[in-house]
C-alpha positions in Angstrom: -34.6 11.7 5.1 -32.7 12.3 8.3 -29.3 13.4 8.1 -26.8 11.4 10.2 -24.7 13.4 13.0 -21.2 15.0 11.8 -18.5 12.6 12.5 -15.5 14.2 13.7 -11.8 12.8 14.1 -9.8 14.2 17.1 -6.5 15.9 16.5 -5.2 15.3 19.9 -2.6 16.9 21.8 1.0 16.7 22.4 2.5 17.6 25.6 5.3 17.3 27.3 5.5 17.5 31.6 7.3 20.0 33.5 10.7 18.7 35.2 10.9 18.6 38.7 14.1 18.6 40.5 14.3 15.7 44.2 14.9 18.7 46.6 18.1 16.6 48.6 17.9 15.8 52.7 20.6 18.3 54.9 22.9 16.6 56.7 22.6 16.9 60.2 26.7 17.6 62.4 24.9 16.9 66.1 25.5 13.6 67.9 22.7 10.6 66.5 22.5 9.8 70.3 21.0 13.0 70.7 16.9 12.8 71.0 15.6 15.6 68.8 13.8 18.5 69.9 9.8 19.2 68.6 11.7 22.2 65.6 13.9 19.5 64.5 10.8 16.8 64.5 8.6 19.1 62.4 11.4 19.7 60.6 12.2 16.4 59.5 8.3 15.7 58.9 8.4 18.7 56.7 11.1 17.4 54.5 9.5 14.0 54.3 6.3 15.5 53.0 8.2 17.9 50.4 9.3 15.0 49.4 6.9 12.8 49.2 4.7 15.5 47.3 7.7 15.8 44.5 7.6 12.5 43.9 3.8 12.4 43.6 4.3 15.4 41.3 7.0 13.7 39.2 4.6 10.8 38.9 1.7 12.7 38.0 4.0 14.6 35.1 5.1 11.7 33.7 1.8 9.9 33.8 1.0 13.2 31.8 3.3 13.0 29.3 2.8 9.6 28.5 -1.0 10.5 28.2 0.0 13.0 26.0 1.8 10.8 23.8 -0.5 8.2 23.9 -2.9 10.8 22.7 -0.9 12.4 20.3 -2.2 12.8 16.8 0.2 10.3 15.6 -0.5 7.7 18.6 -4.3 7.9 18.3 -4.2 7.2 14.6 -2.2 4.7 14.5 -4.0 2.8 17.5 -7.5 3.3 15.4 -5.7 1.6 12.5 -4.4 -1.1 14.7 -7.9 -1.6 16.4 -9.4 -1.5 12.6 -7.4 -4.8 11.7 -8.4 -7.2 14.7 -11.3 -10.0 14.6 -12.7 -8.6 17.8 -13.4 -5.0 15.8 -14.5 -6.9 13.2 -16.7 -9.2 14.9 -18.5 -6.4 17.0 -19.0 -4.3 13.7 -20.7 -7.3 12.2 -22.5 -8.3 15.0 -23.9 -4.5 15.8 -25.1 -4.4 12.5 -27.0 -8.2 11.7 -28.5 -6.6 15.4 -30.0 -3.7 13.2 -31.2 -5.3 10.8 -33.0 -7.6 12.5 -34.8 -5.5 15.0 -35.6 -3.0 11.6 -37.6 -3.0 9.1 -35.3 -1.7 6.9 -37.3 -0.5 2.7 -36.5 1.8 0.5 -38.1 4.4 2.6 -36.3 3.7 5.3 -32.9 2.6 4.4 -30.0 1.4 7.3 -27.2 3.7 6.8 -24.1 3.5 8.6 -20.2 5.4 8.1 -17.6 3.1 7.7 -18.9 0.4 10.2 -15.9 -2.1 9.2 -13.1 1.0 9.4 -11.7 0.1 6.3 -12.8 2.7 3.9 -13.1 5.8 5.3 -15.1 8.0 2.2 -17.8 5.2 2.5 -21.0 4.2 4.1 -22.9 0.4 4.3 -26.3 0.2 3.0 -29.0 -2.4 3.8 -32.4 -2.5 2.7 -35.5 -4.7 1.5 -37.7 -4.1 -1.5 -40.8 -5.9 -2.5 -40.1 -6.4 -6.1 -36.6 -7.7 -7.7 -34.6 -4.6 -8.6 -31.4 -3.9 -9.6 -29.4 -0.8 -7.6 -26.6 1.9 -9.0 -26.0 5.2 -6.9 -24.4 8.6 -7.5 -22.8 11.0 -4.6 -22.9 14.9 -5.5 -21.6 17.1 -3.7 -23.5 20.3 -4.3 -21.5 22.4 -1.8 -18.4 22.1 -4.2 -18.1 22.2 -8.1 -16.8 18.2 -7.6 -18.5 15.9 -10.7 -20.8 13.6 -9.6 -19.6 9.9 -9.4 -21.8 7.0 -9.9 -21.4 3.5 -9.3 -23.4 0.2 -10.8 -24.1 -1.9 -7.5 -26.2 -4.6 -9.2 -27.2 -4.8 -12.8 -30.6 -5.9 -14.3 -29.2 -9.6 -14.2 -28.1 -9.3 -10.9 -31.9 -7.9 -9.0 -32.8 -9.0 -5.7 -35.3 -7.6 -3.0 -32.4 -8.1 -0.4 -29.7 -4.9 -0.8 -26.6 -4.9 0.9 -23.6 -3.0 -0.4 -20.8 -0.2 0.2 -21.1 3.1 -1.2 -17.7 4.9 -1.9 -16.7 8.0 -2.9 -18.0 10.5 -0.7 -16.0 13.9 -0.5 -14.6 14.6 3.3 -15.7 17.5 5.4 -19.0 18.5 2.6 -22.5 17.1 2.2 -22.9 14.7 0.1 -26.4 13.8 -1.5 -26.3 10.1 -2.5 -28.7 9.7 -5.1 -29.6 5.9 -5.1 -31.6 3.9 -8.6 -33.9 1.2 -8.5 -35.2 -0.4 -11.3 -37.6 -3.1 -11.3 -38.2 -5.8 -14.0 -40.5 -3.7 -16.5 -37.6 -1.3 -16.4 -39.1 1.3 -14.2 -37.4 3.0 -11.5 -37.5 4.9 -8.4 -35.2 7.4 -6.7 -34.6 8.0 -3.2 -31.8 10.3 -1.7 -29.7 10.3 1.4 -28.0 13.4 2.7 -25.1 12.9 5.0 -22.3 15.2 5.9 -18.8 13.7 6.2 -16.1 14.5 8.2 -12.3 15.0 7.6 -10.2 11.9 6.2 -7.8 10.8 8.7 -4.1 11.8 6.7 -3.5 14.8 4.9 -3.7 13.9 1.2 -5.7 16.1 -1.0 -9.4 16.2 -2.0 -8.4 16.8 -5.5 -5.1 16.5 -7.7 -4.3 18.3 -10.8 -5.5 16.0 -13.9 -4.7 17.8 -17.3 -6.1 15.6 -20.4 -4.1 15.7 -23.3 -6.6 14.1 -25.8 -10.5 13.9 -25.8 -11.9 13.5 -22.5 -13.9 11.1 -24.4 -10.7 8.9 -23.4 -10.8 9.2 -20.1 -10.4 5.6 -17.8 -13.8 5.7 -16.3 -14.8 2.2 -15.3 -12.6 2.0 -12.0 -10.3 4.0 -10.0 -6.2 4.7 -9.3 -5.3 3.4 -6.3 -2.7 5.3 -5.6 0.0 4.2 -3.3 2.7 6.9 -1.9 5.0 6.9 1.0 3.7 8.3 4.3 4.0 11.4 6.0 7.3 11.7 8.0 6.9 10.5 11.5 4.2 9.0 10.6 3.3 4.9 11.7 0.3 4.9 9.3 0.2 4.4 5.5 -2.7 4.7 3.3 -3.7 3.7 0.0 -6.4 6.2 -2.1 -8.6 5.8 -4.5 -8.8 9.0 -7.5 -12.0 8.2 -10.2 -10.5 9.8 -13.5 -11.2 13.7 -12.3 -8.7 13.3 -10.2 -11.0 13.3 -6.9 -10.5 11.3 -3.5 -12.8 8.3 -3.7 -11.2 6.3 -1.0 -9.0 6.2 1.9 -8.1 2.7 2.8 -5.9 2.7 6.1 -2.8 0.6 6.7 -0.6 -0.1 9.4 3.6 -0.1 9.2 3.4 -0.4 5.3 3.1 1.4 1.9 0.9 0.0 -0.1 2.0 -2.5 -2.6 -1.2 -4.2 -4.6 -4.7 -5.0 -4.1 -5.1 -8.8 -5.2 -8.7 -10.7 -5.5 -9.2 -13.9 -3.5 -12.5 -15.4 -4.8 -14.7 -12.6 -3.9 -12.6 -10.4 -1.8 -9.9 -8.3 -2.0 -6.8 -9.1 0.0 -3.9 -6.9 0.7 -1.4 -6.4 3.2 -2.0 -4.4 5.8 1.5 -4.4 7.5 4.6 -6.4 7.4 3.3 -9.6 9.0 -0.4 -9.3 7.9 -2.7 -9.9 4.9 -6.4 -8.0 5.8 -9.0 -9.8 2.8 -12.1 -8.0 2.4 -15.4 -8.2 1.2 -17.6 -6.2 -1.0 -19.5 -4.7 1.9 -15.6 -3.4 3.3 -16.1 -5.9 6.1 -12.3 -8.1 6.6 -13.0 -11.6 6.8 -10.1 -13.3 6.3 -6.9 -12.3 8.1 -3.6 -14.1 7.2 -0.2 -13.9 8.9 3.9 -14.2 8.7 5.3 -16.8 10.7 7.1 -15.0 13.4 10.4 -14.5 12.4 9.1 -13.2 8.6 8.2 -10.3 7.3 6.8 -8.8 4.2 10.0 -7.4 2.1 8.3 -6.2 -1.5 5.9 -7.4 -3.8 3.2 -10.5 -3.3 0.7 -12.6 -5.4 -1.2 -15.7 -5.8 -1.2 -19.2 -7.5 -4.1 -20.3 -9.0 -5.5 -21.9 -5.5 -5.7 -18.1 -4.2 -2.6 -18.8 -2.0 -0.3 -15.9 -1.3 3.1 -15.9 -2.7 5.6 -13.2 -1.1 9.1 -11.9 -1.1 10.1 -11.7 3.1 12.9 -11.6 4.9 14.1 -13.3 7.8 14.1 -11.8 10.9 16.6 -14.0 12.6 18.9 -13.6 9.3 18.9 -10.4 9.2 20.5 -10.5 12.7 23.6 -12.7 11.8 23.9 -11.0 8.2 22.0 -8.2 8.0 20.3 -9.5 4.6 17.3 -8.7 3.7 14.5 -10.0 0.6 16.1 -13.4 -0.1 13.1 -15.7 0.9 10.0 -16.5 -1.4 7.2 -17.8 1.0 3.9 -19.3 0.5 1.0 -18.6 2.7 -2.4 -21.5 2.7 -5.6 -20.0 2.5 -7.6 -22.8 3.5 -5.4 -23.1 6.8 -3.3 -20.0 6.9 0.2 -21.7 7.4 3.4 -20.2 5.9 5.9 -22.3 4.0 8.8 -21.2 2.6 9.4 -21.8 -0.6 12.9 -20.9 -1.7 15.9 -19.1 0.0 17.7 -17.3 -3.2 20.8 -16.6 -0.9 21.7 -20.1 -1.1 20.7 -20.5 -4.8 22.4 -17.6 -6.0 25.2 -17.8 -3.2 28.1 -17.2 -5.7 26.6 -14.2 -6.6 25.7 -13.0 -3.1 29.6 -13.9 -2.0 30.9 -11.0 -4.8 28.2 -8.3 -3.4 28.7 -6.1 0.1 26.3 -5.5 3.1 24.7 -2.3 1.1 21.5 -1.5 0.4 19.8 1.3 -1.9 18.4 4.0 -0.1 15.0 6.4 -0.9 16.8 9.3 -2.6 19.5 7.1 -4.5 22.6 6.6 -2.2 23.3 3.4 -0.3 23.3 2.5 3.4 25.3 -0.6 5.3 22.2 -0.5 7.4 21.3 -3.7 5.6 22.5 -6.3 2.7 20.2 -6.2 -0.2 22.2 -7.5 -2.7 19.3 -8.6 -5.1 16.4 -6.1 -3.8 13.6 -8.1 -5.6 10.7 -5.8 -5.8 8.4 -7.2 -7.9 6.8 -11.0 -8.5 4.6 -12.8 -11.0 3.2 -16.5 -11.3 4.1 -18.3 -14.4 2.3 -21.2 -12.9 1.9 -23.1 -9.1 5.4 -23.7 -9.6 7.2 -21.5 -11.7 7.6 -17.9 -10.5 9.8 -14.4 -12.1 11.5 -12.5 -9.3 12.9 -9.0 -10.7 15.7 -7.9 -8.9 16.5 -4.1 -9.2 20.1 -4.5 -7.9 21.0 -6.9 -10.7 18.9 -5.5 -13.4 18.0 -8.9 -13.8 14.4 -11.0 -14.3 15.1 -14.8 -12.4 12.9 -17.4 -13.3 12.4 -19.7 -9.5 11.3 -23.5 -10.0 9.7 -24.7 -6.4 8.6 -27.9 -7.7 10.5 -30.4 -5.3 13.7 -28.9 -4.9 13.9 -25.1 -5.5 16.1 -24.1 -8.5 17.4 -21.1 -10.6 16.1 -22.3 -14.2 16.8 -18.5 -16.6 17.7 -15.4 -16.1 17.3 -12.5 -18.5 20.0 -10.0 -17.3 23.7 -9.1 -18.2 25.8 -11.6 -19.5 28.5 -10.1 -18.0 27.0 -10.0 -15.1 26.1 -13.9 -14.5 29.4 -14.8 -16.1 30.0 -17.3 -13.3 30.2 -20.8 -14.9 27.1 -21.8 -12.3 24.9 -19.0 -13.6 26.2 -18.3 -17.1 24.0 -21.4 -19.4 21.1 -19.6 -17.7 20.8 -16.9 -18.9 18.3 -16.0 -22.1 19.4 -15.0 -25.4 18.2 -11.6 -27.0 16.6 -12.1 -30.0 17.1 -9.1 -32.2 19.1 -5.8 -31.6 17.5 -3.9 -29.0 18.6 -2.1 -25.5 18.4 -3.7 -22.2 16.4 -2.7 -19.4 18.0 -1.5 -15.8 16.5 -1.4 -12.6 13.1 -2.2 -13.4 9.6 -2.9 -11.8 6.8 -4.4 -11.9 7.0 -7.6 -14.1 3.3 -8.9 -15.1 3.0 -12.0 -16.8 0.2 -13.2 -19.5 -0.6 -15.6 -22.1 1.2 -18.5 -20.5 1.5 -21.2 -23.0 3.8 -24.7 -23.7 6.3 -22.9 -25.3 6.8 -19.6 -23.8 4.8 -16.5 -21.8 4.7 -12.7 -22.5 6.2 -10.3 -19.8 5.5 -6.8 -19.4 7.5 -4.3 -16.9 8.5 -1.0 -16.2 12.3 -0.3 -17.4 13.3 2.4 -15.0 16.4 2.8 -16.9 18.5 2.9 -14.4 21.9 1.0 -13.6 23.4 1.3 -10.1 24.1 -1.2 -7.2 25.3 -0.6 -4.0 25.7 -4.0 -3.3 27.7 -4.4 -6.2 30.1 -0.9 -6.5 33.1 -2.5 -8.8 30.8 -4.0 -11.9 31.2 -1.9 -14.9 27.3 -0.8 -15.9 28.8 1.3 -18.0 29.7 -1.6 -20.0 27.4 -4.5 -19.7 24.5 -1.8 -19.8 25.6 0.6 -22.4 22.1 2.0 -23.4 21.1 2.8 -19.6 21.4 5.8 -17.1 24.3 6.2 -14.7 22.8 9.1 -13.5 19.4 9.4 -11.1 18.7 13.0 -11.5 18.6 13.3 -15.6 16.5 15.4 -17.7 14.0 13.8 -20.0 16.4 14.9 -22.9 19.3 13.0 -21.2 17.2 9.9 -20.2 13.9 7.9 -20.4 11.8 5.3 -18.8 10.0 2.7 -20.8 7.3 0.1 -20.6 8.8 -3.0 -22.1 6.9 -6.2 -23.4 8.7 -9.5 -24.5 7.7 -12.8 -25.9 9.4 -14.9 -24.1 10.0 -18.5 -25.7 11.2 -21.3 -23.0 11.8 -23.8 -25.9 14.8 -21.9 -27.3 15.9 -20.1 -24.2 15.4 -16.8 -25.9 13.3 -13.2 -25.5 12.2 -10.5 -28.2 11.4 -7.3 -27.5 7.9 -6.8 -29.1 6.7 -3.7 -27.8 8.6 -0.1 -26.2 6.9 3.3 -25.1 8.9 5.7 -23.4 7.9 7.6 -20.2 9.7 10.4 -18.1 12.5 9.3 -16.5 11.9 7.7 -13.1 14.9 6.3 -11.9 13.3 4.7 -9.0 10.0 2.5 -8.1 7.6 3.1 -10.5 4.9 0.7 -12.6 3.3 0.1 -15.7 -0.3 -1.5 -16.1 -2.5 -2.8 -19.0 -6.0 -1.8 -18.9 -8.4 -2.5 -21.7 -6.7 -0.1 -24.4 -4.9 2.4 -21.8 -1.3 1.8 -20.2 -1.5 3.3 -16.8 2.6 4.7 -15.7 4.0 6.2 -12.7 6.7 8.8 -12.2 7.6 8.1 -8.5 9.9 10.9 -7.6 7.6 13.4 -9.6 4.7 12.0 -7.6 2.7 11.7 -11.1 0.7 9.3 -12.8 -0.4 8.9 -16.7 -2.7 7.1 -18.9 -1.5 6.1 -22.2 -3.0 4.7 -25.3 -1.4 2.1 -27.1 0.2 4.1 -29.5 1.9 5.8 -26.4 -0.4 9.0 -26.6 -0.5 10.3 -23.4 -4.3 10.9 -22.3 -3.9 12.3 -18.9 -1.1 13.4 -16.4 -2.3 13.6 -12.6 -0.1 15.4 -10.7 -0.3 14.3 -6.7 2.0 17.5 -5.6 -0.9 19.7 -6.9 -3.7 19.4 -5.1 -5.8 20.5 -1.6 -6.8 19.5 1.2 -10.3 19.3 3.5 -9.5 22.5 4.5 -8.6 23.9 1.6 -4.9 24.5 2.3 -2.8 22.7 -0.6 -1.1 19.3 -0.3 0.6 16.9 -1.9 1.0 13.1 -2.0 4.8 12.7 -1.8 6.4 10.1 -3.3 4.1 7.7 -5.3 5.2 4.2 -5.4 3.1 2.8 -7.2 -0.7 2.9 -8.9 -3.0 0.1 -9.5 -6.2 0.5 -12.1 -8.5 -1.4 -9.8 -12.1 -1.4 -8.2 
């Protein structure tokens, strides 16, 4: 088979211009009335030429620079990415490719191969061929010029066979060759084997090809059914974000580009999977990594946190208002809905005028990324996580309050529980609302992530991630120390000083109360962070360690990954930075 050309991403240049200084006109002392002589002519054409050249010079520099910048590492990046999420790059992709397939004839001996067409996987290539006979496909990438494991993937199973083949392969290593191996197996179970070689080129942000993964247990116990998509905070300076995909080596399966946003979550929409893709946009993709759906903010809203859906596939997000946050400065108080069949936005709920008695006792302050506070803006609930109880009942968690809000939408929005501090919610408007504690056990503080399952007439089960961790800069007098007891004050604590947990409560609505049913501790990460259910395993993130950890359900840890270990495509170590999140997914 032929090998496909290198593809190569340009590092660009950063310049800057030269100054140039406006060399002034003399003044001339002899009478105006005067005519001037042919010296004094040429010599006043001479000055109007110097400078007329200086100011084509200072043009031409700063055309230059702004070249430069425009073609900056940095700049050209981030206007790929940009290019990446609009319908007309979209379009053309799709189009260039149905052009392909028709003028081809496209077998198993001659498959159409192409890198990335749809620019939203960058490890990956789109497949498309015809077979005579109805076979089912699965594919394994090696790459023999490194001592990477092989990773194979199940595209169709004997249930699913077809003669047409369309599909994505993923997890190719950057900057190697990689031989994809590819399966086909026909209805008297035979198969066939064909291979493709192609050589891949760097991955466009720095993280590394590999991170450290030390096992703990059998490796027998190893997740290997999907990946991590991993989730960290970008590079400084930096306009792009990325989300990655590690299989359960520890090896870079995926680079999914994003624009002015860290990941968050990757939800499915029928058959695609949708996730946001900046602060005013949701990109929903399809298996073959084409986007087919895009779906917008209003104008004057933004993405703040966390999102999800109902069960019509709508999209349910925590924004903020831009025009709010002009007069107050506030910042995650809105709960907006976004219509997939039509794409309009409605907002749902505005908690600063639900919980206004609370917001009133709070100050324009807002948490920082290390753990101080900023009056830069007012987030005086900081709800950073959501999760559907139904189409009309929704739990907000809010960090700064160390609380988990129950939001009715159904006609006119309303508070209906809180679990939190009593003391806390002692405000006669907010105080009947909150949940009782069934059974002596410590609260959480400044969690993440709340999931919710087995939804029932009487109650629901919540699961989230107790950072452990009481402090509000929105609300500097309250006594955590008190109304928290169990809780740390402190965010740099040793794991003998303080732990994180993964906390799961039955919740029962009938009789307003909560029991703690299950607890596993984790190291202590103050801030961000998740937990995750998957199968038998409890997948856990240590943010500020940049770590994440399967668990069984005996709290056993399996495996630690480690995303400050690790190297890059040219072998020079790097490191993912801070990891806020990881989702068991694809």
């Amino acid at each position: 088979m032929a090998t496909p050309e290198l593809v190569h991403h340009a590092t660009g240049t950063r310049t800057k211009s030269s100054g140039y200084r406006s060399v002034p006109p003399q003044r001339k002392t002899e009478d105006d009335s005067a005519k001037p002589t042919w010296r004094e002519q040429l010599r006043r054409a001479s000055i109007i030429v110097a400078m007329l050249v200086v100011v084509a010079l200072t043009a031409w520099s700063a055309l230059t620079y702004y070249n430069a910048r425009r073609n900056s590492p940095s700049s050209v990046l981030a206007h790929t990415v940009e290019r990446i999420y609009t319908i007309g790059y979209q379009k053309r992709a799709s189009a260039t490719l149905e052009k392909k397939k028709k003028t081809g004839n496209y077998t198993v001996d001659h498959m159409l191969v192409e890198a990335n067409p749809f620019g939203t996987n960058t490890t990956s290539l789109y497949v498309f061929f015809v077979t005579d006979q109805l076979m089912s496909v699965s594919y394994t990438v090696s790459a023999p010029e490194t001592n990477f494991p092989d990773f194979t993937r199940v595209v169709t199973t004997q249930a699913q066979r077809g003669r047409t083949h369309e599909f994505q392969v993923t997890g190719l290593i950057p900057s190697t060759k990689n031989v994809v191996t590819f399966t086909l197996t026909d209805v008297d179970e035979h198969t066939i084997t064909r291979q493709y070689t192609y050589t891949m080129g760097d991955v466009l942000g720095n993280e590394p090809v590999r991170v450290n993964a030390t096992f703990f247990a059998d490796n027998s116990t190893k997740l290997t059914n999907g990946l991590y998509a991993v989730m960290p905070e970008a590079a400084e300076g930096s306009s792009t974000h990325f989300a990655f995909l590690y299989d359960s080596s520890g090896i870079l399966r995926g680079e999914i580009p994003l624009k002015n946003v860290k990941g968050t979550r990757f939800i499915t929409i029928g058959q695609q999977t949708c996730y946001a893709v900046s602060t005013t946009q949701f990109a929903c993709v399809d298996k073959l990594g084409a986007v087919k759906n895009f779906f917008n903010f209003d104008e004057r809203y933004s993405l703040f946190s966390d999102y999800t859906t109902d069960s019509n596939g709508n999209i349910i997000a925590i924004a903020t208002n831009g025009n709010a946050f002009d007069k107050t400065k506030e910042v995650g108080t809105y709960v907006v809905r976004i219509n997939i069949l039509n794409g309009k936005m409605t907002v749902l709920a505005n908690l600063a005028r639900l919980l206004n008695s609370y917001r009133t006792t709070t100050v324009a302050r807002a948490l920082t990324a290390d753990g101080g506070s900023s009056d830069g803006a007012w987030n005086w609930l900081d709800l950073d996580s959501i999760s559907a109880l139904d189409n009309n009942r929704y739990l907000l968690s809010s960090r700064e309050a160390s609380s988990v809000i129950t939001l009715d939408v159904n006609d006119s929005p309303s508070i209906t529980s809180i679990i939190g501090p009593a003391n806390l919610w002692n405000d006669p408007k907010y105080s009947y609302l909150v949940m009782k504690k069934n059974g002596n056990f410590a609260d959480f503080a400044g969690q993440n992530d709340i999931q919710v399952s087995n939804v029932n007439a009487t109650g629901y089960t919540l699961t989230l991630f107790n950072n452990n961790y009481a402090y509000s800069p929105s609300n500097p007098t309250f006594n955590w120390s008190n109304a928290l007891p169990t809780a740390s004050q402190r965010i740099q604590a040793t794991n003998s000083e303080a732990r994180s947990y993964v906390y799961t409560y039955a919740v029962n609505t009938q009789d307003n109360t909560y029991t703690l049913t299950s607890s596993m501790s984790t190291p202590y990460s103050p801030l961000y962070g998740n937990a995750q259910f998957v199968d038998d395993a409890v997948v856990t993130v240590d943010s500020q360690a940049a770590t994440w950890s399967a668990w069984n359900n005996q709290g056993t840890q399996l495996v630690k990954f480690n995303g400050h270990e690790g190297t890059n495509v040219n072998g020079a170590r790097a490191s993912l930075g801070t990891v806020y999140k990881v989702q068991y997914c694809f």
